[in-house]
C-alpha positions as CSV (number, residue, x, y, z in Angstrom):
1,X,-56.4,16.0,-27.6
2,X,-53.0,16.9,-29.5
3,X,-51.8,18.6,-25.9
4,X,-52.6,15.4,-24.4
5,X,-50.8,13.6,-27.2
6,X,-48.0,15.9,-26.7
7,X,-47.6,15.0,-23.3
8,X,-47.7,11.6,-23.7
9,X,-45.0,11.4,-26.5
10,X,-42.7,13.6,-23.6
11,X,-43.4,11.7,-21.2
12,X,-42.1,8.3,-23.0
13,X,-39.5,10.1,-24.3
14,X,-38.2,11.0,-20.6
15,X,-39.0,7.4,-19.8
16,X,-36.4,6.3,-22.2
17,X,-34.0,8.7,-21.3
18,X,-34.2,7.5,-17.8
19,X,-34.0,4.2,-17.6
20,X,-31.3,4.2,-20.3
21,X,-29.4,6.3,-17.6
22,X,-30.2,4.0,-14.7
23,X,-29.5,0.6,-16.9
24,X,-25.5,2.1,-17.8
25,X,-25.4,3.3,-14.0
26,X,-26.4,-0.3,-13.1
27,X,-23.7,-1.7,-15.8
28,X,-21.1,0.6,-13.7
29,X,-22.2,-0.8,-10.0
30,X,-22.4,-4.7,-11.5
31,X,-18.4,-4.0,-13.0
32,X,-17.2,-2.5,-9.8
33,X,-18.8,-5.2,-7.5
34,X,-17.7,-8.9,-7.4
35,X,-20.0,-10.3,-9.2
36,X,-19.1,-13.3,-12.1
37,X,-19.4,-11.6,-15.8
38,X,-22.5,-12.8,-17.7
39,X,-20.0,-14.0,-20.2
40,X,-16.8,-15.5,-20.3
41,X,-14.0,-13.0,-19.7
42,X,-10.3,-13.6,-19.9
43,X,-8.6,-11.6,-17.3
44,X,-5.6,-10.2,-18.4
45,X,-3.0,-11.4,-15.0
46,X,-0.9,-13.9,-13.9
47,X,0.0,-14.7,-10.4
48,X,3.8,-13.3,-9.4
49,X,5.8,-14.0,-6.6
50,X,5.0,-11.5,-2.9
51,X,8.6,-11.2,-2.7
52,X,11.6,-10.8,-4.9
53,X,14.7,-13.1,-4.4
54,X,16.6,-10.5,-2.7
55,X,13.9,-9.5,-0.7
56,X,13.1,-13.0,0.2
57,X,16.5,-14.0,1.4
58,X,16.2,-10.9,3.8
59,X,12.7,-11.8,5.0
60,X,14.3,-15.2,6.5
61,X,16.9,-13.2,8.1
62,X,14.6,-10.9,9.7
63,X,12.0,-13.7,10.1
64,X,14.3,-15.6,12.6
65,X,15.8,-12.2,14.1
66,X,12.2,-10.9,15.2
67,X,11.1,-14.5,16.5
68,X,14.5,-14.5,19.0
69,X,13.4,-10.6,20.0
70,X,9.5,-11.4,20.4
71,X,8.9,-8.5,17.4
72,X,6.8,-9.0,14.5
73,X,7.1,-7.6,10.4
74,X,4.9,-7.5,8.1
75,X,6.3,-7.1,4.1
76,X,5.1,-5.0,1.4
77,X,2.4,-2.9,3.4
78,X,0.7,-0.2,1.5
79,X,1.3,3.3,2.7
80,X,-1.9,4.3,2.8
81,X,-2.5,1.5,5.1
82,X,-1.0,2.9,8.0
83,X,-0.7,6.6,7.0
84,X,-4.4,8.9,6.4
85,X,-4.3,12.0,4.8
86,X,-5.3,15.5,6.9
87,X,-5.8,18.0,4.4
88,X,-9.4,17.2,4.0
89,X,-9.9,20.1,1.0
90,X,-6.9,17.8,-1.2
91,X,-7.4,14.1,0.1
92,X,-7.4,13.2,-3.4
93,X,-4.4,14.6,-4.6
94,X,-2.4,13.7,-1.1
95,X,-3.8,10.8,-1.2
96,X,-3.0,9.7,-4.9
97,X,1.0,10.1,-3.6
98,X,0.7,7.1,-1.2
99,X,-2.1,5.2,-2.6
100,X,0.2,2.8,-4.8
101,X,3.6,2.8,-2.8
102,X,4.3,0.5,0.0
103,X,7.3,0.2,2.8
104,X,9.3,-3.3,1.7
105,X,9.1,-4.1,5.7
106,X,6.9,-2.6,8.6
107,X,8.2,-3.6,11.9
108,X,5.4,-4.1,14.9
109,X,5.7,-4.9,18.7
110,X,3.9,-8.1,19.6
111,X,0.8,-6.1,19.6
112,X,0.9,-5.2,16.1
113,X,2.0,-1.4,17.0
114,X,4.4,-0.2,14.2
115,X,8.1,0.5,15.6
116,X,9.3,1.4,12.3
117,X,9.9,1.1,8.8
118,X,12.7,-0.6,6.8
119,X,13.2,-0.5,3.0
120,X,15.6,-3.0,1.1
121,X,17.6,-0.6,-1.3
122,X,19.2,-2.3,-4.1
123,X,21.3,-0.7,-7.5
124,X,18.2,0.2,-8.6
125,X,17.4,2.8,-5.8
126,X,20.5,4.6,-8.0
127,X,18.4,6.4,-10.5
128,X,17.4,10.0,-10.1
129,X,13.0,8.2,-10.2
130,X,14.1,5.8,-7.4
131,X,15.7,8.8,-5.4
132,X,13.6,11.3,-5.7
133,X,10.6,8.3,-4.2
134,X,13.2,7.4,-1.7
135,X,13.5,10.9,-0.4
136,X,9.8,11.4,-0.5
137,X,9.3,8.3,2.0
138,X,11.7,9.3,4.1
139,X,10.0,12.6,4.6
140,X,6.6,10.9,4.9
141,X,7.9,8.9,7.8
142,X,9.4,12.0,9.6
143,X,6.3,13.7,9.4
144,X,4.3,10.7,10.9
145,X,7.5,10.3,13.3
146,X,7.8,6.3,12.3
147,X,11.6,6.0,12.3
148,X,12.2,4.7,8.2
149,X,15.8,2.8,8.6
150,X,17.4,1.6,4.6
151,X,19.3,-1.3,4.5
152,X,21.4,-2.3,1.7
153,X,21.4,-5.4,-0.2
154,X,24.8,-5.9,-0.1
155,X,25.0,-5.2,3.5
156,X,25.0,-7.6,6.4
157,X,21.6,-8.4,7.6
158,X,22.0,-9.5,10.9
159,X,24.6,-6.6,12.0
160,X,22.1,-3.9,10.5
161,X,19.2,-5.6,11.8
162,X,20.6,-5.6,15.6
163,X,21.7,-1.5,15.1
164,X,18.0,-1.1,14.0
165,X,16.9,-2.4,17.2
166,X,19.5,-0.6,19.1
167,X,18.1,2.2,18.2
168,X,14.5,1.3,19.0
169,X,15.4,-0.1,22.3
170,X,18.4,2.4,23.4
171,X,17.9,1.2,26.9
172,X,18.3,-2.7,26.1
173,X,21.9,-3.9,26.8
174,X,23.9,-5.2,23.8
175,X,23.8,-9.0,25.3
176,X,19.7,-8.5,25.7
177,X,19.7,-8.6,21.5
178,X,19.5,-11.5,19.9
C-alpha cells in the first residue's frame, strides 16, 4: 500500500510540474500571437512620420521622375526583404546584419523587378557608425549584383536621378529620359 501511495504522490507531483510547463509555454504563444491582453495594457509607441522631411521632398522628385519613365520605387524596404541568407550553418548571425536595416529607395521596373537601390546620404552619413554601415550596403549590393547608387541631399535630384537611369538604360538615348 505505501508503494502504491508512493506512486501516486509522483505521479501528481509530475502532474504539476507539467502543466505548470505547458500553462508558461501557453503564456509565451498568447504574447507572441495577436491576440487583445486580458487586461488593459498601455503600449509604449507613438505613431511617427514613414519619411523624414528630406526624404520626403526627394520622394516627390522621384515620384514624378519614375511616373514620366513608366518605373516604380518603393521607400524604406527592409533588406531582408529582398536579400536571403545562403550560409544555412549561420543564417542567424548573417541574417541578424540585415534584419533591421533597410535601402531609403528600391527602384522596380513596372513589373515590380528591382533595378536598383538608391540611398539618400545626408551630414549624418559623416560619422565613422554611418560609414562603416554605408560601406557594408554597398558590399551587400555587389554581392547580390543590385547596382546601390547614393545621392546627396544637397545634390540636384533631377540631374542625379536621370544619370541613375542612364546607367540602367545605357542604350536609351539622352532625349528618351524624361
Amino acid at each position: 500500500m505505501e508503494t502504491l501511495l508512493f506512486i501516486v504522490i509522483i505521479l501528481l507531483a509530475a502532474y504539476v510540474v507539467y502543466t505548470k510547463f505547458f500553462e508558461k509555454k501557453r503564456e509565451g504563444v498568447s504574447a507572441d500571437s495577436c491576440e487583445e491582453p486580458k487586461q488593459e495594457q498601455q503600449y509604449p509607441y507613438e505613431r511617427k512620420n514613414l519619411l523624414t522631411k528630406t526624404e520626403y521632398t526627394f520622394f516627390k522628385a522621384l515620384k514624378l521622375f519614375c511616373d514620366e519613365n513608366q518605373l516604380l520605387f518603393c521607400p524604406k524596404v527592409r533588406m531582408e526583404d529582398f536579400i536571403s541568407v545562403t550560409d544555412k550553418q549561420n543564417n542567424t548571425k548573417y541574417r541578424g546584419y540585415i534584419k533591421s536595416r533597410h535601402i531609403d529607395f528600391m527602384l522596380c521596373d513596372e513589373q515590380l523587378h528591382i533595378l536598383c537601390g538608391i540611398e539618400l546620404d545626408d551630414k549624418s552619413h559623416n560619422t565613422q557608425k554611418a560609414q562603416k554601415t554605408d560601406d557594408f550596403k554597398n558590399k551587400v549590393f555587389a554581392q547580390i549584383n543590385i547596382p546601390l547608387f547614393r545621392i546627396s541631399t544637397t545634390s540636384n535630384y533631377r540631374e542625379e536621378l536621370r544619370k541613375i537611369y542612364k546607367k540602367l538604360y545605357p542604350e536609351k538615348s539622352q532625349d528618351d529620359i524624361k
